[in-house]
matplotlib code that plots the C-alpha trace (Angstrom):
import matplotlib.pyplot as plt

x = [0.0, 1.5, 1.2, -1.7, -1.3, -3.9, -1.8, 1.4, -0.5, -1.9, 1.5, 3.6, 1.3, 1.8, 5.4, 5.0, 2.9, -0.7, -3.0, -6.5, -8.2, -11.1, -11.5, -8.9, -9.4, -8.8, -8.8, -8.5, -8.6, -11.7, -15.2, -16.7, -15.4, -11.8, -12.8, -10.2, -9.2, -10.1, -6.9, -6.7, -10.6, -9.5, -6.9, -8.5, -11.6, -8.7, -8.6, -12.7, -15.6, -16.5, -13.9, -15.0, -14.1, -14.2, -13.6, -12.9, -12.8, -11.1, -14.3, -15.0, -17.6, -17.7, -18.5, -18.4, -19.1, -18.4, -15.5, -18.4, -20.8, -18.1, -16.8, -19.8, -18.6, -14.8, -12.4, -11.1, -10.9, -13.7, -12.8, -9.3, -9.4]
y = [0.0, 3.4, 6.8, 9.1, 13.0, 13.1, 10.5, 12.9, 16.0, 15.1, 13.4, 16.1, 18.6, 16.4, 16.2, 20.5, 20.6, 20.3, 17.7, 19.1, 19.4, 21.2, 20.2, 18.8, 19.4, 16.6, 17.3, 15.4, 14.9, 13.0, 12.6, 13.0, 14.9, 13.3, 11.1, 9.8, 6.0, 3.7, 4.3, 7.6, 7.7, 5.6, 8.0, 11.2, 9.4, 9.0, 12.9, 13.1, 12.5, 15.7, 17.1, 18.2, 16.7, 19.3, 16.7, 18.3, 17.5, 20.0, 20.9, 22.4, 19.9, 20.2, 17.9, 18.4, 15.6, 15.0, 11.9, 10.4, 10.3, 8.9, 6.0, 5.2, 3.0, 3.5, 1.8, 4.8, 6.0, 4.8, 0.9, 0.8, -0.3]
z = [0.0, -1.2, 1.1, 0.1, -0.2, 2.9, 5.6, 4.2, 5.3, 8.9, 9.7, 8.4, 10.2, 13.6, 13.2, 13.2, 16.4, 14.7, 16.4, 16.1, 12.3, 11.4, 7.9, 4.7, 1.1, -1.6, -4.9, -8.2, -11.6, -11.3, -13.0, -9.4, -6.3, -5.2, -1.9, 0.2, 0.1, 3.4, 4.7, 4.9, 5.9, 9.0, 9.9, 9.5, 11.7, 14.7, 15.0, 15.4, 13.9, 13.6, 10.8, 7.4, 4.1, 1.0, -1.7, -5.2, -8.7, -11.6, -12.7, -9.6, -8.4, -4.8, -2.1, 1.7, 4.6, 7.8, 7.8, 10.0, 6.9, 4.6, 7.0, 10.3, 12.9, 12.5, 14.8, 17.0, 20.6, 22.0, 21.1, 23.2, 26.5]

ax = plt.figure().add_subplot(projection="3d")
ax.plot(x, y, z, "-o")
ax.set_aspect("equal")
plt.show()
């Protein structure tokens, strides 16, 4: 499994100090708005439910969801012991 631009982002923006996320922006040269991969879904769930997606195509279709919406029940905080 390669490294999305997303996992890149929230990693490189822990690594500066960053650990709370209000929203993140993907953006692709897709027919629909660019949605993040299961992976990075997972991750971005670890930070809250709460934080908005604003997925983007170059046609400037836009789409915005809670990471909630896009990936219910994730494995997160509230599973560990």
């Amino acid at each position: 499994m390669s490294v999305c631009a997303e996992r890149v982002a929230i990693f490189k923006a822990i690594s500066e100090g960053s650990t709370k996320f209000e929203a993140i922006a993907v953006i692709g040269d897709t027919d629909k708005p660019c949605s993040p991969c299961g992976a990075c879904r997972q991750v971005i769930s670890e930070f809250g439910e709460e934080i908005f997606l604003i997925m983007v195509n170059l046609k400037g279709d836009v789409k915005i969801k809670k990471i909630g919406e896009l990936l219910p029940e994730a494995f997160g905080k509230k599973d560990l012991l």
